[in-house]
matplotlib code that plots the C-alpha trace (Angstrom):
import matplotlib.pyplot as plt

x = [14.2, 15.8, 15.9, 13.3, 14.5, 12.5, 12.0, 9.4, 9.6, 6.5, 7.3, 4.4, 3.9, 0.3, -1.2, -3.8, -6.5, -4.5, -2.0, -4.3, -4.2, -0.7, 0.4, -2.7, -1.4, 2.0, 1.5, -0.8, 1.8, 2.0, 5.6, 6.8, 9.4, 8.9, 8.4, 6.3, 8.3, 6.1, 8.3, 6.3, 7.6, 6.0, 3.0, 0.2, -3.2, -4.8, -1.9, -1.2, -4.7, -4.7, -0.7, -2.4, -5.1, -3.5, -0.7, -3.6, -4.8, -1.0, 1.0, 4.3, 4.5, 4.2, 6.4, 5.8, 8.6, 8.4, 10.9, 10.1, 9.5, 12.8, 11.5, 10.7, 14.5, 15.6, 12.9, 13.7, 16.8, 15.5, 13.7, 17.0, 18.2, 15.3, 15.3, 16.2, 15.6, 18.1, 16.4, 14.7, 11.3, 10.2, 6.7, 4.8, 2.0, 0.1, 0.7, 0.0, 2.1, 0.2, -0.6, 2.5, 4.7, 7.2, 7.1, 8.1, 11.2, 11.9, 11.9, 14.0, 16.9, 17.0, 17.7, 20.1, 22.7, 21.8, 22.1, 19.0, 15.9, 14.0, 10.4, 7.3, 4.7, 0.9, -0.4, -3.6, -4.8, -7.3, -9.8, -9.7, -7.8, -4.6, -1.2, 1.2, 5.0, 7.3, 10.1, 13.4, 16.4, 19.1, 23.3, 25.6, 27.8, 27.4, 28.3, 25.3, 23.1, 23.8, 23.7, 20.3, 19.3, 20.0, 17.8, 15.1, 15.7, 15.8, 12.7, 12.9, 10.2, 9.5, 7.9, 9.0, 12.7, 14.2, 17.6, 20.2, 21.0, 24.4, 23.5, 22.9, 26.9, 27.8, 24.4, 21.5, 18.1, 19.1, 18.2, 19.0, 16.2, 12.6, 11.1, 13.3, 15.3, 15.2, 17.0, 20.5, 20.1, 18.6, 21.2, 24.3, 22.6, 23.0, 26.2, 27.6, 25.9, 24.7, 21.4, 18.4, 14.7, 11.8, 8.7, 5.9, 4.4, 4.9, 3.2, 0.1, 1.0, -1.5, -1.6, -3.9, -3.4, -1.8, 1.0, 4.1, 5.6, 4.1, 4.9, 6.2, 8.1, 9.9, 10.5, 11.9, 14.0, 15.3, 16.7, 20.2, 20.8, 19.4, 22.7, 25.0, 23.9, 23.5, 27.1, 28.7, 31.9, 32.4, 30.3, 30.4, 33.5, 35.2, 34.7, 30.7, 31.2, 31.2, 27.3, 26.9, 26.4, 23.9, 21.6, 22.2, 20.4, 18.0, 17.3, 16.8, 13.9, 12.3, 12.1, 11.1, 8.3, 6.8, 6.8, 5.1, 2.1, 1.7, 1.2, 4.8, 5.7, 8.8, 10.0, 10.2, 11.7, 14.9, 15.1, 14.5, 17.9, 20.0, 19.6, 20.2, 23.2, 24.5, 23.1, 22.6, 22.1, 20.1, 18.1, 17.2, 16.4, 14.0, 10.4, 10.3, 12.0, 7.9, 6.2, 9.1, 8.6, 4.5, 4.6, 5.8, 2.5, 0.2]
y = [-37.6, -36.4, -32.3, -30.8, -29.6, -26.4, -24.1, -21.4, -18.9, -15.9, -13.2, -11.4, -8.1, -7.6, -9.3, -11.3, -10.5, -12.0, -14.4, -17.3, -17.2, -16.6, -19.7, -21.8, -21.1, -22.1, -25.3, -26.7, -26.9, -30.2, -30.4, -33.9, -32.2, -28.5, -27.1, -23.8, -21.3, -18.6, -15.9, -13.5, -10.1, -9.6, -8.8, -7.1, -8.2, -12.0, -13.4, -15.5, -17.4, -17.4, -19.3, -22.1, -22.9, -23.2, -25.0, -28.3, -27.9, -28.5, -30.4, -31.3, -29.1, -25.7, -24.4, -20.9, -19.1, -15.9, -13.0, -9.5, -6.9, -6.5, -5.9, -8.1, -8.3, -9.7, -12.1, -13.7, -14.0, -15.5, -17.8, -18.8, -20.1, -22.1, -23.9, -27.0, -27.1, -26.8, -24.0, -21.0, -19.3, -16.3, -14.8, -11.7, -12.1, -10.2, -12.4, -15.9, -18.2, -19.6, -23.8, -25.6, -23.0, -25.0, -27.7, -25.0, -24.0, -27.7, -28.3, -24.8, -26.5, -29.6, -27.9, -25.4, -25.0, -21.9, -20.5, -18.8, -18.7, -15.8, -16.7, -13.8, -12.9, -11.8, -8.4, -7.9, -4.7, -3.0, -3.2, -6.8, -6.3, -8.4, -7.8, -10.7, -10.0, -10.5, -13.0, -11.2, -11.7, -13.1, -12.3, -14.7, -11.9, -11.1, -7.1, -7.0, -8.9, -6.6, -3.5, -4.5, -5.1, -2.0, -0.2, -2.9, -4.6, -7.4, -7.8, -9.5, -10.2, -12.5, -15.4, -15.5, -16.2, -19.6, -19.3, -21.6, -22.0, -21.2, -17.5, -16.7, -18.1, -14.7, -12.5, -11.5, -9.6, -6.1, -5.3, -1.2, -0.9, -1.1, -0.6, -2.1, -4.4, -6.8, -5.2, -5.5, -8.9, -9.3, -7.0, -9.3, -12.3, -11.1, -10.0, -12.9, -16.2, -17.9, -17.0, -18.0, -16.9, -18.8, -17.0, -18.8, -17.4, -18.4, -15.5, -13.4, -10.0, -7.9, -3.8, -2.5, 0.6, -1.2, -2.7, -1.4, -0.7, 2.0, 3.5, 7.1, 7.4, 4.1, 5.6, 8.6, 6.2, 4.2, 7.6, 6.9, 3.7, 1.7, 2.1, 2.2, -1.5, -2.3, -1.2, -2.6, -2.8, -6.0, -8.0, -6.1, -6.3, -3.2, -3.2, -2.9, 0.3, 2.4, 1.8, 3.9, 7.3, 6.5, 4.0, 6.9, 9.2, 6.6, 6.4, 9.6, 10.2, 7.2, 9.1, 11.8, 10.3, 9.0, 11.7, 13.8, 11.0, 11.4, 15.5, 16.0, 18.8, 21.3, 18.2, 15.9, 18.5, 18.6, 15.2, 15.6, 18.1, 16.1, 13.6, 16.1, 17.3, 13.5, 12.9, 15.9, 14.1, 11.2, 13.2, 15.8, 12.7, 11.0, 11.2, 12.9, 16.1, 17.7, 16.3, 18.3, 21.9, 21.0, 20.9, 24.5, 25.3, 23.0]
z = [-3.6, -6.8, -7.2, -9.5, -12.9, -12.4, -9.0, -9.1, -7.2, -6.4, -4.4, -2.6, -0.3, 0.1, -3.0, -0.9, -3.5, -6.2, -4.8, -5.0, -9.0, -9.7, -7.6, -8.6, -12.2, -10.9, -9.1, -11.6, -14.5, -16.2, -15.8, -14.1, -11.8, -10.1, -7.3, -6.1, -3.4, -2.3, -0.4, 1.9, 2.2, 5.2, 4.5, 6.7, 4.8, 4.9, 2.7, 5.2, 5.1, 1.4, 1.5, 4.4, 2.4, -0.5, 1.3, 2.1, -1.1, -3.0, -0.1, -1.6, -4.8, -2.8, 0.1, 2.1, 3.2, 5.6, 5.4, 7.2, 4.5, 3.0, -0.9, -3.7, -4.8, -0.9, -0.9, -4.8, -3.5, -0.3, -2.8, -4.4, -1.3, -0.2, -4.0, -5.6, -8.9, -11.9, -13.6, -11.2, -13.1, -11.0, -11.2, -9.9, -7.3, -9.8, -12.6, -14.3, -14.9, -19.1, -19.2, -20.3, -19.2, -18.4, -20.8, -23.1, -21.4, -21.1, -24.5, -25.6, -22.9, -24.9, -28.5, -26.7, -23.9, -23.1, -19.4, -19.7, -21.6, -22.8, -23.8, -24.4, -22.4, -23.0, -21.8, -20.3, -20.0, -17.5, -19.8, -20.4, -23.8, -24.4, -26.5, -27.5, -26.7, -29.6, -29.7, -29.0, -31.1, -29.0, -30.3, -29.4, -28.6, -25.1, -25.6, -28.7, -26.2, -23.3, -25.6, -27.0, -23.4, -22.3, -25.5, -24.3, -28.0, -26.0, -23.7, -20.0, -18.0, -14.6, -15.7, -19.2, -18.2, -17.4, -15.9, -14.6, -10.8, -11.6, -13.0, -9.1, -7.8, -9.7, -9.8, -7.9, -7.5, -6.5, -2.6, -3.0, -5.3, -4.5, -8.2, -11.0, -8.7, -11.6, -14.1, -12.9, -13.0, -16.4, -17.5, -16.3, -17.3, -21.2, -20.5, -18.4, -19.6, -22.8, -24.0, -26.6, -26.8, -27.7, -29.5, -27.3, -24.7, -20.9, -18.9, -18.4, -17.0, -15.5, -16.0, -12.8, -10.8, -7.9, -9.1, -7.7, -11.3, -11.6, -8.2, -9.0, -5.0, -6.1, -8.9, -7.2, -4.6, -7.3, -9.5, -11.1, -8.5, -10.8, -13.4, -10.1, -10.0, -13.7, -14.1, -11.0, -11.7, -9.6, -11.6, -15.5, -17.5, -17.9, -21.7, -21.6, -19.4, -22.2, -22.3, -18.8, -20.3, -22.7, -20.2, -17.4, -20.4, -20.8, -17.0, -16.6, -19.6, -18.3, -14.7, -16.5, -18.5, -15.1, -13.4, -16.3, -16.3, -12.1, -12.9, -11.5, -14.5, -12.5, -11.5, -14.4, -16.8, -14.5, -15.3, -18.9, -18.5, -16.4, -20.2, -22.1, -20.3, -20.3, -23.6, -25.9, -29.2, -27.8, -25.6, -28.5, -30.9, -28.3, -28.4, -24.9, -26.5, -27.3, -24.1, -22.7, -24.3, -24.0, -20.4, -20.4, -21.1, -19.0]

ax = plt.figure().add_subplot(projection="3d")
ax.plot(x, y, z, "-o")
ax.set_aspect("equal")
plt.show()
């Protein structure tokens, strides 16, 4: 049997509820060679009925793989390993993959020979309402591209990324990090391999109060590990670690800004200072400087 061109792979902890329309969305692409590579992360709800039922109802295209809860970065990984295709597309359990998704990646490969391809995705809000992601502008110059990553000029997202089996012989999903554990791999992936964007859109991403992106402990675990793994020095060249400071300042107002919307006031602002001690310009500049002073006063 000749390897699929394309290997999705849906990582899943607990998304019984929604499981069934992510992979649904996935194994019904048009595409004449992919296959579907659900990884459960252990989880403890009826995901398990959901993956056997849909395994009679998509024999052949899907395969179920069971890890013990390790985190959504261990089981991509895990994904990786169980995979065949040329090209890997990951998506959320939360998520949809869009009709034709991967016709359009399959058509960007054959006007480019990019590594990786960047496409857009479609917002839905909790209200039903829906935003359209703007194509990124891709450098050819792998320090711009990482650069521009890092000041999310350049936006990544699971689903709307195509990338070569050969990205993961030098990079991987982070296992550290329980929240953001994708990052470090998007940001080597600009930094290390060729690159180009498409303006379509591939996925439908889903805003709701359970997903785990918005999980303010993760955020808390995660703190400043998150640019110990961007810039690991093992995998980054040397010259692009003059970009550490500044993402560290950016890291840290992001952690900030969280913990300000969960209520979390003493706490955030000592994040907000650990930026401006790193950062004093940027952090001054940055729209966080007035939700800052405000919270003095709530």
């Amino acid at each position: 049997m000749n390897k699929p061109q394309f290997s999705i792979v849906i990582p899943n902890y607990n998304y019984a509820a929604l499981l069934r329309r992510a992979v649904t969305s996935a194994c019904n692409q048009k595409h004449n060679s992919f296959e579907v590579i659900v990884v459960d992360d252990g989880s403890t709800d009826e995901s398990s009925i959901v993956l056997d039922d849909l395994l009679l109802v998509y024999p052949g295209t899907l395969k179920v793989v069971y890890q013990p809860n390790a985190g959504a970065g261990a089981a991509r990984n895990n994904g990786v390993k169980h995979s065949c295709g040329e090209y890997l597309v990951f998506l959320d359990a939360d998520d949809e993959l869009l009709d034709g998704a991967l016709e359009l990646f399959d058509s960007a490969l054959e006007s480019t020979e990019a590594d990786v391809v960047v496409a857009t995705n479609i917002t839905r809000f909790v209200d039903g309402s829906e935003k359209a992601g703007k194509k990124s502008r891709i450098s050819s110059d792998p320090d711009q591209r990482f650069s521009e990553f890092l000041d999310k000029k350049i936006r990544c997202a699971n689903g709307a990324m195509a990338l070569h089996r050969k990205v993961f012989q030098t990079c991987q999903f982070s296992e550290n990090l329980r929240q953001a554990e994708d990052l470090p791999l998007f940001a080597h992936a600009m930094a290390l391999f060729d690159c180009a964007a498409i303006a379509d859109p591939t996925v439908r991403v889903y805003k709701h109060s359970g997903s785990r992106r918005h999980d303010v402990s993760a955020t808390r675990a995660a703190g400043l590990k998150l640019v110990d793994e961007v810039f690991n020095p093992a995998i980054l060249p040397a010259a692009l670690m003059r970009y550490r400071d500044a993402y560290s300042a950016r890291r840290c107002l992001s952690i900030f800004r969280s913990l300000q919307k969960a209520g979390e006031a003493a706490e955030s602002r000592s994040w907000y200072l650990k930026a401006l001690k790193q950062q004093p310009l940027l952090t001054l500049r940055s729209k966080h400087t007035a939700k800052f002073l405000l919270s003095f006063f709530r």
